[in-house]
C-alpha positions in Angstrom: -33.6 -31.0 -85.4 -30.3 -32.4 -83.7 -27.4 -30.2 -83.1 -23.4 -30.6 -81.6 -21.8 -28.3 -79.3 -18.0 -28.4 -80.1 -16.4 -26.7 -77.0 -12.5 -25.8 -77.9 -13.9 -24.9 -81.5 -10.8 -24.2 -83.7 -10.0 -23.7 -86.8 -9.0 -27.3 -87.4 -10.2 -30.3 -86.1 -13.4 -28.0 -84.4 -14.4 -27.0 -88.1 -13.9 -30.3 -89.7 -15.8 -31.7 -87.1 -18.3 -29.1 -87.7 -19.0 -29.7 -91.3 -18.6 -33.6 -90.7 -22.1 -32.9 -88.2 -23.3 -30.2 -90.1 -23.7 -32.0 -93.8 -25.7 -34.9 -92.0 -28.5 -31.7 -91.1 -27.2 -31.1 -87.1 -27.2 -27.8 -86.2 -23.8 -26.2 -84.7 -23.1 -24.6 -81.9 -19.1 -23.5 -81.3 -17.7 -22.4 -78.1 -14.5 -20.9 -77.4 -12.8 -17.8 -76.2 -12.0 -15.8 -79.0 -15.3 -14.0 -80.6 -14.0 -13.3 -83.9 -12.5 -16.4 -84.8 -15.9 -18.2 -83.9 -17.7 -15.4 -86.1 -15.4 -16.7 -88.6 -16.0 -20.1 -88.5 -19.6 -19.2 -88.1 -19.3 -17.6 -91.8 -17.7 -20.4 -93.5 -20.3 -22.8 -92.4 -23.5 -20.7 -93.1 -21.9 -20.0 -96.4 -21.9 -23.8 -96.9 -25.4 -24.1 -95.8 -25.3 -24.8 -92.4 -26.8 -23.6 -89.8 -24.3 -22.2 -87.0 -23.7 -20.2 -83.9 -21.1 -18.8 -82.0 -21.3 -18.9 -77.8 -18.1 -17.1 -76.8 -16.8 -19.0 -73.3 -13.5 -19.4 -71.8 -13.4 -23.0 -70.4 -11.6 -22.1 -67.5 -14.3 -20.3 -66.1 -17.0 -22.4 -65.1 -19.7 -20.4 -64.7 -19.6 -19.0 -68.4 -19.1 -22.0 -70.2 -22.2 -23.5 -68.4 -24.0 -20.4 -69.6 -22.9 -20.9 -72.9 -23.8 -24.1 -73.6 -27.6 -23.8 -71.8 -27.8 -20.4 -74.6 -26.9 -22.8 -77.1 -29.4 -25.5 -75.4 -31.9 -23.0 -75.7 -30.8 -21.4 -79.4 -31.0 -25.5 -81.1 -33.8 -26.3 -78.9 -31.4 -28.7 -77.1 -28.0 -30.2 -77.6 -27.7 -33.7 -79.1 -23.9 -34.2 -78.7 -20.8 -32.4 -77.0 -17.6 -33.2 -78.1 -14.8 -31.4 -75.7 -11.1 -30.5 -77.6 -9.9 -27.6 -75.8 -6.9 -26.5 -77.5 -3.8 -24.4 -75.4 -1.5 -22.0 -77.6 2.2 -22.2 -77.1 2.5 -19.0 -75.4 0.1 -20.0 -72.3 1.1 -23.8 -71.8 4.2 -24.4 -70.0 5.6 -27.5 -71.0 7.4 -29.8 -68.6 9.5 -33.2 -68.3 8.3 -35.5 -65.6 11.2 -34.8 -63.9 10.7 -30.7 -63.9 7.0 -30.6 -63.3 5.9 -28.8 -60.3 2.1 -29.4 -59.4 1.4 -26.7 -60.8 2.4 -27.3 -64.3 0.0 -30.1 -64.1 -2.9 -28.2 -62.0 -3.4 -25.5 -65.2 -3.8 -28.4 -67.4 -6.3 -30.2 -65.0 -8.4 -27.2 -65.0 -8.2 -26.7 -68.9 -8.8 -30.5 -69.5 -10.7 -32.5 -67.4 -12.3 -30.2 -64.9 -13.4 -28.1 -68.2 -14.7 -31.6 -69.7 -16.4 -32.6 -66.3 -18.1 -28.6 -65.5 -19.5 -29.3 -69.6 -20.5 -32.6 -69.2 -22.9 -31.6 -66.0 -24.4 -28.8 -68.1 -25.5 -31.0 -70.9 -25.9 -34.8 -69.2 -29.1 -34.5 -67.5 -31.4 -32.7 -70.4 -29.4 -36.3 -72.3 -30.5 -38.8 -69.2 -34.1 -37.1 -69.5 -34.3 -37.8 -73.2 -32.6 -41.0 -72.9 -30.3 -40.2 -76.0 -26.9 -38.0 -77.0 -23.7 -38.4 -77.4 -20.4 -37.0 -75.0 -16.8 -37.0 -77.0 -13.8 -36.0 -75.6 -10.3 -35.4 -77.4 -7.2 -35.3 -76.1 -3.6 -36.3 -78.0 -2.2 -39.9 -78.0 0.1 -39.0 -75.3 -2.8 -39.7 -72.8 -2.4 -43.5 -73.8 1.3 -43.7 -74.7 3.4 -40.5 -73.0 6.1 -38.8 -73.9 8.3 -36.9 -71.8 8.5 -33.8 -73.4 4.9 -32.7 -72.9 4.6 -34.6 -69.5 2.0 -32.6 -67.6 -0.2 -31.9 -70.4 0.2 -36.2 -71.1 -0.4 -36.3 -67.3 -3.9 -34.3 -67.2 -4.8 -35.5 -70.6 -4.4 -39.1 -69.2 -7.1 -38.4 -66.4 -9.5 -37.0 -69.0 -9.1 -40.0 -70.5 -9.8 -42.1 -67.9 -12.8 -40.0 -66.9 -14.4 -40.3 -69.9 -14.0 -44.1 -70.7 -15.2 -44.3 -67.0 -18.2 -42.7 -68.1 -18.7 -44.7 -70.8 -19.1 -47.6 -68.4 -21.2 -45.8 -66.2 -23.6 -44.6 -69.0 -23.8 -47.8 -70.7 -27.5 -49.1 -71.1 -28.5 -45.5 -70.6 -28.8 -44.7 -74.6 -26.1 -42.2 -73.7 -22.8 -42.8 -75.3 -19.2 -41.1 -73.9 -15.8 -42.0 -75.4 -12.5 -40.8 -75.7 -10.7 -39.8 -79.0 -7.2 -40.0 -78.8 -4.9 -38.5 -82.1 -1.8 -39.9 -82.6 -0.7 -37.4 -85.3 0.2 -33.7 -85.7 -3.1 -32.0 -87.5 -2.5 -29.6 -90.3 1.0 -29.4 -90.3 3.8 -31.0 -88.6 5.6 -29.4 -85.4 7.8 -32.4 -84.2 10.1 -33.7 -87.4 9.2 -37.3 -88.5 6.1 -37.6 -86.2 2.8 -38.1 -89.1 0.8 -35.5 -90.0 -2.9 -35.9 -90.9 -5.1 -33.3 -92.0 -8.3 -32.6 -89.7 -10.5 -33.6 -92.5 -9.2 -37.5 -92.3 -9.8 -37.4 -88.9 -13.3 -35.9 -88.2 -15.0 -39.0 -89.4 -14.0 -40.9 -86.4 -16.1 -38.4 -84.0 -19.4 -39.2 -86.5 -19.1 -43.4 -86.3 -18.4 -43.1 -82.4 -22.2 -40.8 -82.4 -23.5 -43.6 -85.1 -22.4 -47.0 -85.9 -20.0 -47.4 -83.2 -21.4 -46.3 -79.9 -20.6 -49.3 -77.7 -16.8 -48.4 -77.9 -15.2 -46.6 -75.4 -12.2 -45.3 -77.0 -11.1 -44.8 -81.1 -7.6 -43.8 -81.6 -6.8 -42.1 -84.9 -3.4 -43.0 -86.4 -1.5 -43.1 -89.6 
């Protein structure tokens, strides 16, 4: 049995994802802060038939989210593929023009994006290098590859994740590991900046399943309208 840890599980792109995994028999393990919306989630897939837990971490703090993800190691009897999509709510991200950011606009977003990616990456990469097989995905918004100065510190922090991960791809290559870095260059669900596209999450979770099948040499799929 194979099985996905989707770290950053929401209701979204972290359950279409989900059920993308979960109707191809991988078992589902979802990590976030808030319990009862991973119970939640955790009801809707078992009620479709697959198999599901919840591993309640807060990606800021390291030592948990390690712990949860080796619980969920030891719950699937390993984990096959992590794909890493924390998401911020409006209330606790500051957002911030080039021009206004202060370092430490950009330093909270570092520690929610790529030092989050980089402490679940070393709790799930060597049990992969032993086995010789998995799969690391990392999302982040298209503004990592084309920025826009409204959101420029979370663009800024996003872009380093992004460059950490396709760096890792070349570093993993040969190693029957693959890494690579989704960007999504539309609004998900609904839109919340007029004229930009809007896809829904179940158009874009495919991309996540080719990048851990049929396309695993690429470093980078960018999902656009």
């Amino acid at each position: 049995m194979t099985s996905i840890a989707i770290v950053g599980a929401g209701p979204q792109l972290g359950l279409a994802i989900a059920r993308a995994f979960g109707s191809h028999g991988l078992d589902i393990a979802l990590i976030s802060r808030n319990r009862d919306k991973l119970d939640g989630l955790v009801g809707k897939l078992t009620a479709e038939g697959v198999t599901a837990a919840a591993f309640p971490a807060d990606v800021l703090d390291r030592d948990a989210l390690t712990q949860a993800l080796k619980d969920a190691a030891t719950r699937f009897g390993g984990i096959d593929v992590l794909e890493y999509s924390p998401v911020g709510t409006f209330g606790s991200t500051v957002l911030t023009t080039p021009a206004d950011t202060d370092p430490s606009h950009v330093q909270q977003e570092m520690e929610f994006q790529l030092y989050g990616a980089i402490a679940a990456t070393k709790a799930v990469l060597p049990a992969m290098r032993e086995a010789g097989a998995g799969t690391l995905l990392y999302t982040t918004g298209a503004g990592s590859i084309d920025p826009v100065p409204q959101v420029g510190n979370v663009n800024a922090a996003a872009a380093a994740l992004r460059n950490w991960a396709i760096n890792l791809h070349k570093e993993l290559d040969g190693t029957g590991i693959q890494a690579a870095h989704v960007g999504i260059d539309v609004s998900i669900g609904m839109s919340v900046v007029p004229g930009f596209p809007t896809a829904r999450p179940e158009q874009i979770s495919p991309v996540y399943w080719e990048l851990h099948t049929t396309k695993r040499d690429q470093a980078e799929l960018v999902f656009s309208l």
